[in-house]
C-alpha positions in Angstrom: 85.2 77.7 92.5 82.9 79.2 89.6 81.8 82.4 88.6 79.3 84.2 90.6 75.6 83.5 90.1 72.8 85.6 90.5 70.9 84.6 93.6 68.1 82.0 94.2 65.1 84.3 94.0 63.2 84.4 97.9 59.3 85.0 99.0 59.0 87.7 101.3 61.2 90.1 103.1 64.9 88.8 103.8 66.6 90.1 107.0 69.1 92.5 105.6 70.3 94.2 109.1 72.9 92.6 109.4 76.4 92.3 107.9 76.7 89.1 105.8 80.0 87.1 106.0 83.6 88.2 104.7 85.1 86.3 102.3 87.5 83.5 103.1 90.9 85.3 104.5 94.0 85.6 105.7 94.9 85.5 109.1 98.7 86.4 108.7 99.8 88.8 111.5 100.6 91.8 110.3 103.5 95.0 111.5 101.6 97.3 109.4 100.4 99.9 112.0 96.5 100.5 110.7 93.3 101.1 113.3 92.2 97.6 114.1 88.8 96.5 112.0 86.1 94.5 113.9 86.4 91.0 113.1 83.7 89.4 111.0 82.5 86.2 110.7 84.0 84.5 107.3 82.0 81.7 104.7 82.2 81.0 101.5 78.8 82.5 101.0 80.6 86.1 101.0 78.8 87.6 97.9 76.8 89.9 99.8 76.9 94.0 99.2 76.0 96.9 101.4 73.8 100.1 100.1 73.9 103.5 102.6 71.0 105.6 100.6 69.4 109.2 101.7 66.0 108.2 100.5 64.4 105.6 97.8 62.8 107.9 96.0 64.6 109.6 93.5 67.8 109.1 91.0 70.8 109.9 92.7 74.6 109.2 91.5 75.4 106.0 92.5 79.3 105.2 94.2 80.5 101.8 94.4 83.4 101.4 97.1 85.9 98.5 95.9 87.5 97.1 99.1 91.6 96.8 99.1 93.9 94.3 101.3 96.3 93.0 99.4 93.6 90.9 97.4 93.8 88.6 100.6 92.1 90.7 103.0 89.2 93.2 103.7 85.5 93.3 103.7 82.8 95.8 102.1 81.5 95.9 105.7 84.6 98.0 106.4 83.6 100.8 104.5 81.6 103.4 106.3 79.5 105.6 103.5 76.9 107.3 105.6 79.0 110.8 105.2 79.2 110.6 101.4 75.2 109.7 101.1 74.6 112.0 103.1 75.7 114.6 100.5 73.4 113.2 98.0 74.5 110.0 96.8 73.9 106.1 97.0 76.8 104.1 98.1 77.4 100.8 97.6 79.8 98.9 99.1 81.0 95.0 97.9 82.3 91.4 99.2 84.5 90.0 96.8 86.3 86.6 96.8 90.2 86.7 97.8 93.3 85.0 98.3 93.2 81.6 95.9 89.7 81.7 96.1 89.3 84.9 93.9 92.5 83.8 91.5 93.1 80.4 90.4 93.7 79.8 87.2 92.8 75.9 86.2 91.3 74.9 82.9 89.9 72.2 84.8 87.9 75.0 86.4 85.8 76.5 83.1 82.5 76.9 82.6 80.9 76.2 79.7 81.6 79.7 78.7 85.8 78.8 79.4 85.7 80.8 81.9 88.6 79.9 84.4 90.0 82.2 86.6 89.3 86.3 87.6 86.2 85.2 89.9 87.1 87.8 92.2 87.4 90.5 89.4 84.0 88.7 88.4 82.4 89.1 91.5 83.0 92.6 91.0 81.3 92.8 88.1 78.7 90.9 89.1 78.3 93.5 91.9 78.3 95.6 89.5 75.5 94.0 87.4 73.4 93.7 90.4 74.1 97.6 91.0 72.8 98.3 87.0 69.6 96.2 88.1 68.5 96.7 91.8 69.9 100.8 92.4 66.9 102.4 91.5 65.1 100.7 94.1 67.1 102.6 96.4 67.4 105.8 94.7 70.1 105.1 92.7 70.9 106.0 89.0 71.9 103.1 87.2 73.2 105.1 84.6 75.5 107.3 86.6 77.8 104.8 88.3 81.4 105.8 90.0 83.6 102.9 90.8 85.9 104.2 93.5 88.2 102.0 95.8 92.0 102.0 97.9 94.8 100.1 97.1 94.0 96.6 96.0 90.9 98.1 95.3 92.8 100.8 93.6 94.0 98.1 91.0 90.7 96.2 90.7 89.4 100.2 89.4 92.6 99.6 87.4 91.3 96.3 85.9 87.6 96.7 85.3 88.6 100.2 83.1 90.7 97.6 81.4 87.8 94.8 81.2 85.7 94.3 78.1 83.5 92.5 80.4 82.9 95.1 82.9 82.3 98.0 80.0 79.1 99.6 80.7 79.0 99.1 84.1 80.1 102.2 85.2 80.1 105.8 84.1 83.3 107.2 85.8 86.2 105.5 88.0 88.5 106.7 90.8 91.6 104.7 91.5 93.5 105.5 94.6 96.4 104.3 95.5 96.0 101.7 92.4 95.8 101.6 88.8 96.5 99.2 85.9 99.3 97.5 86.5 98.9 94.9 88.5 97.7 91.1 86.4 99.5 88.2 86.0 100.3 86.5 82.1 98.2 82.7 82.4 100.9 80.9 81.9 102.1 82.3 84.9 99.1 82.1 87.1 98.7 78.9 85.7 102.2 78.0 87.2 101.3 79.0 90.3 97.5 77.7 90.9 98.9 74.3 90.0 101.6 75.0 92.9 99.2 75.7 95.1 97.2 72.2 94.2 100.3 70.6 95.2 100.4 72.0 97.9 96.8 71.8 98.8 97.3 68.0 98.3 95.2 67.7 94.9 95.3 67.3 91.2 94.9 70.9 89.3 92.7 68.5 86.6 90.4 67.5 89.5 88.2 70.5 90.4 86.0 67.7 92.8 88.7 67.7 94.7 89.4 71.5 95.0 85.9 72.1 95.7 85.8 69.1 98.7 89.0 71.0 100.2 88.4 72.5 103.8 88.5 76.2 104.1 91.3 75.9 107.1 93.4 74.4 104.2 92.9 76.5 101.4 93.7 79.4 103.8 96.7 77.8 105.0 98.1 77.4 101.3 96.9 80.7 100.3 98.5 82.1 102.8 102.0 80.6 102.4 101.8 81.7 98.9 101.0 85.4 100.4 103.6 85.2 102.5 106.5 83.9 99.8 105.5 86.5 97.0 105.0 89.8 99.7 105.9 89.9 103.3 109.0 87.7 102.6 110.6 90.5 99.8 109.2 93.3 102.2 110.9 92.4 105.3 114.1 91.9 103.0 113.3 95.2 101.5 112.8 94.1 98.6 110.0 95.2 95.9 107.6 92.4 96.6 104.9 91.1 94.5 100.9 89.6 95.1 100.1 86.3 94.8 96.6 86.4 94.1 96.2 89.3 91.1 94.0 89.4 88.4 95.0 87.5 85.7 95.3 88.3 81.6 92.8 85.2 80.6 91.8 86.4 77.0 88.4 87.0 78.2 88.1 89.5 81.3 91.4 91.1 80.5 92.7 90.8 77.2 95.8 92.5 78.2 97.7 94.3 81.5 95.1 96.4 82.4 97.1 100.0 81.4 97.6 98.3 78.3 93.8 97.3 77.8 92.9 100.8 78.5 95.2 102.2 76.0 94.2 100.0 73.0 90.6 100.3 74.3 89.2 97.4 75.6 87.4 98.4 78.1 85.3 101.5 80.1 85.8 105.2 78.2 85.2 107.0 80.9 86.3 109.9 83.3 89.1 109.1 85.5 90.3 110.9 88.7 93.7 108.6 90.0 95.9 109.6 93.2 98.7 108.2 95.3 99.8 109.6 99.5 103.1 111.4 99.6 104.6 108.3 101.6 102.9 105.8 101.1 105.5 103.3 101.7 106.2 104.3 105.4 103.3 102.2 106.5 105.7 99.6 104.7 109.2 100.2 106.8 108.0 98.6 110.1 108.2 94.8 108.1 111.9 95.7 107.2 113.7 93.5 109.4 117.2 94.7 109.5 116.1 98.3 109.5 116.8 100.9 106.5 119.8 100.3 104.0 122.9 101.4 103.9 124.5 103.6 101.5 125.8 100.6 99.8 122.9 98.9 100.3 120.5 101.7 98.5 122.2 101.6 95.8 122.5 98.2 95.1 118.5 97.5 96.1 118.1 100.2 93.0 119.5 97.3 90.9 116.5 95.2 91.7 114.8 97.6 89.0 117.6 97.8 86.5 120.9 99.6 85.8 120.4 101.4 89.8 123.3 104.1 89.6 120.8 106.8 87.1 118.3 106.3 89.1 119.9 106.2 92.3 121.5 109.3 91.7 118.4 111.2 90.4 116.7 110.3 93.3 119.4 111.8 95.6 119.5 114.6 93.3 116.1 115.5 93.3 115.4 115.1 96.5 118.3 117.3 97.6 117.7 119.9 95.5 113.9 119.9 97.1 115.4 119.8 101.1 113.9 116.1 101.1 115.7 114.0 103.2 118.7 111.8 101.6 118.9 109.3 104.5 119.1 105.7 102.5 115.9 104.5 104.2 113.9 107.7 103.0 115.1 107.6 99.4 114.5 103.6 99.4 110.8 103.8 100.6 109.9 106.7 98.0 111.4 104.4 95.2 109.0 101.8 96.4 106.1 103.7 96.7 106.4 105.2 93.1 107.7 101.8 91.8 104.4 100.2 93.4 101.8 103.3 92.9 103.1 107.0 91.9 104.1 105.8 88.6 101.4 103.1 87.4 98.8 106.1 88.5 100.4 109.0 86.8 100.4 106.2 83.6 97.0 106.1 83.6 96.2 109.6 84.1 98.5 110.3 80.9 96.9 107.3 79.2 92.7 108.5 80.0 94.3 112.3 79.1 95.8 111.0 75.5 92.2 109.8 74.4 90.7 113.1 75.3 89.1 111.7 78.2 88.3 114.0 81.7 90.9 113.7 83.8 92.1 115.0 87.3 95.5 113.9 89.2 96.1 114.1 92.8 98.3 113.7 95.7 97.5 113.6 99.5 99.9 115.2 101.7 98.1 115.5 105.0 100.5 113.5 107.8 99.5 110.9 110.4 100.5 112.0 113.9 102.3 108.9 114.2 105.9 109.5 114.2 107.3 108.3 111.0 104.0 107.6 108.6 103.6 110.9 107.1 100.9 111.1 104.5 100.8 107.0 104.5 99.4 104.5 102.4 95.6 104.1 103.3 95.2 107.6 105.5 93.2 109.4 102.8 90.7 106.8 102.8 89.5 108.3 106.4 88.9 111.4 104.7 87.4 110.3 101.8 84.4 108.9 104.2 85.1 111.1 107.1 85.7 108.3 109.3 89.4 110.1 110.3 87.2 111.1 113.5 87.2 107.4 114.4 91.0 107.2 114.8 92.5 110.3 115.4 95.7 109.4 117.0 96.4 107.5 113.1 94.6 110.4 111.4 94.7 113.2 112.8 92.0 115.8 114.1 90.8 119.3 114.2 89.4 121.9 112.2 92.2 121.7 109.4 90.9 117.7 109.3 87.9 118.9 109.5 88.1 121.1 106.3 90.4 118.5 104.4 87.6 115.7 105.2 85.5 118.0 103.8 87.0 119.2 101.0 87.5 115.2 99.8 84.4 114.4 100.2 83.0 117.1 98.1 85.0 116.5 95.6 84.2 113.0 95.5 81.0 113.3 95.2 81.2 116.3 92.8 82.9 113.7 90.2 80.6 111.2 90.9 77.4 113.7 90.1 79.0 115.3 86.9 82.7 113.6 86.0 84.4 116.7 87.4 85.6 117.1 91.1 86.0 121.2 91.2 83.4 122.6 93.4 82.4 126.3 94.7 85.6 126.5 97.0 87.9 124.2 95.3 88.6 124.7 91.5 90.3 121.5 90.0 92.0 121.5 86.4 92.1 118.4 84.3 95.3 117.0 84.1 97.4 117.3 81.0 100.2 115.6 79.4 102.0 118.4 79.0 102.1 119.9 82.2 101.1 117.3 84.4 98.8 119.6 87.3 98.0 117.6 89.8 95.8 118.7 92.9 97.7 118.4 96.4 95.2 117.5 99.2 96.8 118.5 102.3 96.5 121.4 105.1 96.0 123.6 102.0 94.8 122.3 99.0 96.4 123.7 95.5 97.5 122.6 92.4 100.8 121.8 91.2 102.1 121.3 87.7 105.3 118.4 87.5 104.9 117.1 90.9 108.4 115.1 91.9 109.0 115.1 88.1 112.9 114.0 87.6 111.9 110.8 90.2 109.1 110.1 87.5 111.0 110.4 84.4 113.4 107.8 86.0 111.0 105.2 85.4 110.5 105.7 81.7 111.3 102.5 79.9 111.1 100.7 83.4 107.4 101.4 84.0 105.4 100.9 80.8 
C-alpha cells in the first residue's frame, strides 16, 4: 500500500487490446436490482485506464469517467464511451484502488512525503496526471479536461474539486449522483484502519506485514467492514454509512470536500451536479422487514435529529404535490436527499456563490421495472447511450431515444465550452436565488425551487 507510481518505461509496442485487471473487490451479494456487469479478472496491478478517441489527430475536449460502487466495487472497463467520442470528444475511462486497499489510514504507511492514506483518491489523480501528459497523443486537449462520474464516483468529483492536489487537473467537473460530502476526520479513519489490522491479524505499525497479507484476506475484512457500516443500517432502514471514503489527511483534503470547495482549496471551475427523482428505490429491496410504519417513519426521522419538523414537512409537501404519503415512499425520498439531493444542491449553491458557471439537474425518466422509478444509476445509461443494452431496466423507444440524446449532447456541450445548452435544449445557470434546475425526463424543462420545503428541512442538518 503506497501511492501510485508512474510506470516502468517499456521498448516497443505494449498489447493494449485488452482490458487490464479490476481492482481488488468485493464479492458481497447484492439485492440491488442493476443489469449484471461481465466479470473481470481482479490483481493488484489494477492501475490501468481506457481511452475511446475519434481520431489522434487533433485537440479535442477530453472527458474522464470516474467509476462509482460504493468505493468497493466497479471497474473503468464498465464504462462504455464510444457514443460520447463519437460526438467529438476523447474519453477516458480509470481503475482506481477500492475497499481498504484505496483507504487506509496508517502512519506506518507514509512516504517520505507523509503521505498515508487517499491512494484511491491518488490514483485518480494520478489518472489524471497521466491524462495532462499522454491525451494529446490521442487527440486529446490536455487543457480542456471534464471529470465526470456516478455515485461513488459522484463524490470522488466531489473530492478532487475539493483537493489542492488535484487543482489543475481538470477544467470543468460533473458530479452525478455525488458531491462533497462524503470523507472521514483521520482520527476516525485511523480508528477504523487499525480495526481492520486487528482483524486482518497484524500490527497497524507493521506495514511488512500488511503488504505480505493475501488478497482473499484483505477482501474478507474489507468486506465485513462494508457490510457493518452499509448493508447492515440499509436492511434495517437505516441511513447507512461507507467504510472506505476518502479521508481529511491535511494533505489531499484539507477539509470535507464541500467545505474545501467553499474556502477554496481546490479546482475553480465549472460545475454541472444532478441527482434521479428516486434514487433510493434501487435501495428498498435490502429493507428486510419491508417499509415502516407510521410509527415507525417518524421515529426513523429521529435518526437525523428532532424528526416531527421534518416529518411533517415531508408529508406536507408531498401532499400538497399529489406525491404519495405511504411511510415507505416518504422514508426512501428522505434518504435519497439525506444521501444525494441535498449534498448536490450544496454544491451547486456553493460553485454559484463564487461566481462560478453553474447548471443543476434532475432526471426523471422511470425504469419499467415496477417500483424503481427514475432510480439511482439509470441516467448513467443515457449519459453513454448504453440504455439500449438493457431496456427492460431502462427503458426504450424513440422518447429514450431523444432523452439519450439530449444527455449526451449536453454532456459533451459542457465538456467543449463549460455550458451544457445546445441548439434544441437552452440550459440556464443555476442561481441562488431561484434555484432553476433542468428536469431530464420525457420532456426536458426547467424548473425553479424543485421539491423546495423537503430541502429547506435540511438546513442546519446538512452543512
Amino acid at each position: 500500500m503506497a501511492v501510485a507510481q508512474p510506470p516502468e518505461p517499456w521498448e516497443g509496442v505494449r498489447d493494449a487490446t485488452e482490458y487490464g485487471p479490476n481492482s481488488l473487490q468485493s464479492s458481497i451479494a447484492s439485492d440491488i436490482p442493476l443489469p449484471p456487469q461481465p466479470r473481470r479478472p481482479m490483481s493488484e496491478d489494477c492501475l490501468y485506464l481506457n481511452v475511446v478517441t475519434p481520431g489522434l489527430s487533433g485537440s479535442r475536449p477530453v472527458m474522464v469517467w470516474i467509476h462509482g460502487g460504493g468505493f468497493t466495487t466497479g471497474s473503468g472497463a464498465d464504462f462504455a464511451g464510444r457514443q460520447l467520442a463519437e460526438r467529438g470528444v476523447v474519453v477516458v475511462a480509470m481503475n482506481y484502488r477500492l475497499g481498504a486497499l484505496g483507504s487506509l489510514a496508517l502512519p506506518a504507511l507514509a512516504d517520505r512525503k507523509g503521505r498515508f492514506t487517499n491512494f484511491g483518491l491518488r490514483d485518480q489523480i494520478a489518472a489524471l496526471r497521466w491524462v495532462h501528459d499522454n491525451i494529446a497523443s490521442f487527440g486529446g486537449d490536455p487543457d480542456n479536461v471534464t471529470i465526470f462520474g456516478e455515485s461513488a464516483g459522484g463524490l470522488s468529483v466531489g473530492s478532487l474539486l475539493g483537493s489542492p492536489e488535484a487543482k489543475g487537473l481538470f477544467h470543468r467537473a460533473i458530479p452525478q449522483s455525488g458531491a462533497g460530502h462524503q470523507a472521514r476526520p483521520a482520527d476516525e479513519a485511523l480508528s477504523a484502519s487499525e480495526q481492520f489490522c486487528e482483524l486482518l491479524g497484524v500490527r497497524p505499525d507493521d506495514p511488512a506485514a500488511l503488504r505480505a497479507a493475501s488478497p482473499e484476506a484483505i477482501l474478507e475484512v474489507s468486506d465485513a467492514m462494508e457490510v457493518s457500516a452499509g448493508p447492515a443500517p440499509m436492511r434495517a432502514r437505516k441511513p447507512p454509512a461507507m467504510a472506505h471514503t476518502p479521508v481529511i489527511d491535511g494533505q489531499c483534503l484539507l477539509a470535507l470536500p464541500i467545505e474545501g470547495l467553499r474556502r477554496g482549496h481546490g479546482s475553480a471551475v465549472p460545475v454541472m451536479a444532478g441527482w434521479t427523482a428516486d434514487e433510493w428505490s434501487l435501495f428498498e429491496p435490502m429493507w428486510e422487514n419491508g417499509p415502516p410504519s407510521a410509527d415507525e417513519l417518524e421515529s426513523h426521522f429521529g435518526e437525523f435529529g428532532p424528526p416531527r419538523p421534518m416529518h411533517r414537512a415531508y408529508l406536507d409537501a408531498r401532499a400538497a404535490r399529489g406525491d404519495s404519503t405511504a411511510p415507505g415512499d416518504v422514508w426512501s425520498a428522505a434518504l435519497a436527499d439525506w444521501m444525494f439531493r441535498v449534498p448536490a444542491d450544496r454544491l451547486l449553491e456553493a460553485n454559484a456563490t463564487a461566481g462560478r458557471p453553474t447548471y443543476g439537474y434532475v432526471f426523471t425518466w422511470e425504469s419499467p421495472v415496477e417500483g424503481l422509478g427514475a432510480c439511482h444509476s439509470l441516467d448513467v445509461l443515457f449519459v453513454t447511450g448504453t440504455y439500449t443494452l438493457a431496456p427492460d431496466f431502462a427503458g426504450s423507444g424513440p422518447a429514450a431515444d431523444a432523452l439519450a440524446n439530449t444527455m449526451m449532447d449536453a454532456w459533451v456541450a459542457f465538456a467543449t465550452n463549460g455550458d451544457p445548452s445546445t441548439p434544441s435544449l437552452h440550459w440556464p445557470r443555476f442561481e441562488t436565488d431561484t434555484r432553476p434546475i433542468m428536469v431530464l425526463g420525457e420532456q426536458c424543462h426547467m424548473v425553479e425551487g424543485w421539491h423546495e420545503e423537503e430541502r429547506r428541512a435540511w438546513d442546519g442538518v446538512i452543512p
